[in-house]
C-alpha positions as CSV (number, residue, x, y, z in Angstrom):
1,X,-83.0,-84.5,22.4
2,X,-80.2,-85.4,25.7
3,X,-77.2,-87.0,24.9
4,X,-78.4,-89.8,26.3
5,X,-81.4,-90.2,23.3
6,X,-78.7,-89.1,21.1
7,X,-76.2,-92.0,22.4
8,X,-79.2,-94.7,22.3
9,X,-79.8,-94.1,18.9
10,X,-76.3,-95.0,18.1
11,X,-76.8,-97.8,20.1
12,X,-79.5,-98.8,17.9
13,X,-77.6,-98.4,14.7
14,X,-74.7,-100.4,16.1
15,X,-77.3,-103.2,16.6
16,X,-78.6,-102.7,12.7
17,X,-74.7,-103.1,11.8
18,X,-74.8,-106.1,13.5
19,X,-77.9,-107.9,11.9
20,X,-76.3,-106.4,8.6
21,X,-73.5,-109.0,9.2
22,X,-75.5,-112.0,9.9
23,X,-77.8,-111.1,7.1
24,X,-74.0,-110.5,4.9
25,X,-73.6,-114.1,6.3
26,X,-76.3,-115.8,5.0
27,X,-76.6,-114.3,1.5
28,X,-73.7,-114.9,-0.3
29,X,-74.6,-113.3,-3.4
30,X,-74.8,-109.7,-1.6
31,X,-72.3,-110.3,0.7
32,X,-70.4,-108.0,0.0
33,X,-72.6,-105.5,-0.3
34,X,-73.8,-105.7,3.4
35,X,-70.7,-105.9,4.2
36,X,-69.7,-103.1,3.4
37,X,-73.3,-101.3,4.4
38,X,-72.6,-102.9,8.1
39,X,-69.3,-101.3,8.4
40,X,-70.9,-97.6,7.4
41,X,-73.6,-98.0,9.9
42,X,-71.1,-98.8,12.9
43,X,-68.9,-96.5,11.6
44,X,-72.3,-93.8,11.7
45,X,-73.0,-94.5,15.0
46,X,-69.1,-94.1,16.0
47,X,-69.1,-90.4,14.7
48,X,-72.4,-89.9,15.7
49,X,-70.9,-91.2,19.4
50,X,-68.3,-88.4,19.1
51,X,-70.4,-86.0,18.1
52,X,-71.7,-85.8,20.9
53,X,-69.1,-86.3,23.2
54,X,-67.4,-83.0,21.5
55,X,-70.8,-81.0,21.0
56,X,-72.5,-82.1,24.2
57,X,-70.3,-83.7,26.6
58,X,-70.2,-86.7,28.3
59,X,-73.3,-87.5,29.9
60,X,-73.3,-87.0,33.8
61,X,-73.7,-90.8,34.2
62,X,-71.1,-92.2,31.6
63,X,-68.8,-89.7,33.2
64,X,-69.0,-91.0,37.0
65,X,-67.5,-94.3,35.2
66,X,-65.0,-92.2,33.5
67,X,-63.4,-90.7,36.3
C-alpha cells in the first residue's frame, strides 16, 4: 500500500470522526459517548498521518506543496 492509500484512509476516518459528531449532536443520551469516540478516530487518523510521514515520507505530490 503507497502513502498515498495509506493517507486516504486517514482521510476517510477523519470523515467517520466527523459524522460521529453530528450523530453526538443528535442523540443526547450518548452524547458523550461519541463524543468522545469522534475525538479517537481523528486523533487515529492524526497518528496514522504521521506515521507515515516518519515511516514513509512525504508523498512526492504533497511535497511539491511543501517546498
Amino acid at each position: 500500500m503507497s502513502a498515498n492509500e495509506i493517507l486516504q484512509e486517514a482521510k476517510k476516518l477523519h470523515k467517520v470522526g466527523d459524522e460521529l459528531e453530528v450523530l453526538a449532536d443528535q442523540n443526547p443520551p450518548i452524547e458523550e459517548a461519541l463524543t468522545v469516540i469522534s475525538g479517537n478516530v481523528h486523533n487515529t487518523a492524526n497518528l496514522l498521518k504521521v506515521a507515515v510521514v516518519l515511516k514513509i515520507g512525504i508523498p512526492a505530490e504533497l511535497d511539491t506543496i511543501i517546498h
